[in-house]
N, C-alpha and C positions, 0 to 999 in steps of 0.2 A: 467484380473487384478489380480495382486499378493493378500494375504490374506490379509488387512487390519486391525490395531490394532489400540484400540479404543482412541481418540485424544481427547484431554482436550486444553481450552484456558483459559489464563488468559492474564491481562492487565501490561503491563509493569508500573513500577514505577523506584524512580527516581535510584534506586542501581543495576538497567540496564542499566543505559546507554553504556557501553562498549560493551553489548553483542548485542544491536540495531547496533550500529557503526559496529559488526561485521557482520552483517546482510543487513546493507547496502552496504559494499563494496564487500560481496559476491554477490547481486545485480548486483551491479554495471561489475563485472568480469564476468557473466552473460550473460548480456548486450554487453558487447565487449567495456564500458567504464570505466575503472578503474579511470584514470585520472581527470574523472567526478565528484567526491565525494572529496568537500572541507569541508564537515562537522567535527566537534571535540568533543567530548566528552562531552566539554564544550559549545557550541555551542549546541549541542542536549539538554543538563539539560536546560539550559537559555531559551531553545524556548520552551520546550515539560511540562518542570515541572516548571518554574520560569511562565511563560507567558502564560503556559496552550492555547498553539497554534495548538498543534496535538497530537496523542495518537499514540499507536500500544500495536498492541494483539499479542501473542505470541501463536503458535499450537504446543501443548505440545503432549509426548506421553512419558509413564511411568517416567513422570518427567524433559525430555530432550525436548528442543527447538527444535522442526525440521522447521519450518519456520515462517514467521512475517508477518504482516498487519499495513503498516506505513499509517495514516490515519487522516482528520480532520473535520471538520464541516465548510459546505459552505450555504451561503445562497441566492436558485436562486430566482429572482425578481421576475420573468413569474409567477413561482406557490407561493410566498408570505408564504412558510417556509420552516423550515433548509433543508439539504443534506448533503450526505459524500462525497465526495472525496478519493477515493483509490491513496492517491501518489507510494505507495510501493505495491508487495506482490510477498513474495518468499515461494518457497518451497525447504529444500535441494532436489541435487541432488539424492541422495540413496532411498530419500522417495516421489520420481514423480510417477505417472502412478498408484499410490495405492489408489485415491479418497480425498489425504486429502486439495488439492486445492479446490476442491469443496464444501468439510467438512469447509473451509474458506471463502470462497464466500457466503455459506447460512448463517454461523456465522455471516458475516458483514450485509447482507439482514435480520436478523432478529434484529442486532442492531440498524440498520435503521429506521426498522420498530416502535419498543419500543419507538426511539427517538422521534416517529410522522415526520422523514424525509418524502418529495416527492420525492426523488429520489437517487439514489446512483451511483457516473459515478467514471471513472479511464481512462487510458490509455494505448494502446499497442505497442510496435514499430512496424512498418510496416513489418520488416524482418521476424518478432517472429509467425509465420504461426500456429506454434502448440498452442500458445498460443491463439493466435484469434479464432481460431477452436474451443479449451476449452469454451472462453466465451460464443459464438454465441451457444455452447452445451447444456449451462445453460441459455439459450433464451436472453442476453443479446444482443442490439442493437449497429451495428457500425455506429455511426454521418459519414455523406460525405459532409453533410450542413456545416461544419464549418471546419476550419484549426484552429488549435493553435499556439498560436505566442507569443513568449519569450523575454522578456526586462529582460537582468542579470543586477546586481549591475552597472556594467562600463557602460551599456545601460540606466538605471534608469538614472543617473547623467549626462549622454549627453544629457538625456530629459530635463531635469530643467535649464540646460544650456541657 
């Protein structure tokens, strides 16, 4: 592992919003889904800061953004208090393989913790091998109990239908 320099996080506010956007569609390019991300600027302020619906931390290192944690509060029934939900988390490129995904994973497990959450889950794509490696490294557990299943907007509205 290359020499590691030391990472600072803070929470985004609302005169991020561009720099989030720019972070999800580096994601998104990532992923192999560009075309994925209908999100807007606007659209982010209204949900994150106007409706206070999710957060993101930003892992900082001598001042400069090198990756995000787009994130919100769920609450599962079974254990009867909150949880987070990892929707996002990136690391750039230039700054993988140095420890500071990890350094973000424990940051979010000790937000967790403070919050009184039961639990903290996310998601991986199936192809992202190195990724699933990474979590299952940090003792996280992969569900095979369940599938996740997707209703978008044009799907919501054929429901009510």
């Amino acid at each position: 592992m290359s020499e590691q320099q030391k990472v600072t996080f803070r929470y985004a506010v609302r005169e991020d919003v561009a720099l989030i956007l720019r972070f999800i569609k580096k994601l998104a390019e990532y992923e192999k889904i560009p075309e994925a991300v209908y999100a807007t600027e606007e659209f982010l302020e209204e949900w994150m800061f106007d409706k206070q619906r999710a957060e993101v931390i930003f892992a900082q290192i001598d001042g400069k953004e090198i990756g995000f944690v787009f994130f919100y509060q769920t609450f599962p029934a079974y254990l009867g208090k909150g949880g987070i939900y990892i929707d996002d988390l990136y690391v750039d490129l230039e700054y993988r393989g140095k420890g500071y995904g990890k350094q973000m994973i424990k940051y979010m497990a000790r937000t967790a913790l403070e919050r009184d959450c039961g639990r903290m889950e996310w998601c991986c794509l199936n192809w992202n091998q190195s990724s699933m490696d990474f979590y299952r490294s940090m003792g996280a557990i992969p569900l095979d109990e369940c599938t996740i299943f997707r209703a978008p907007e044009n799907v919501l509205k054929m429901i009510i239908e």
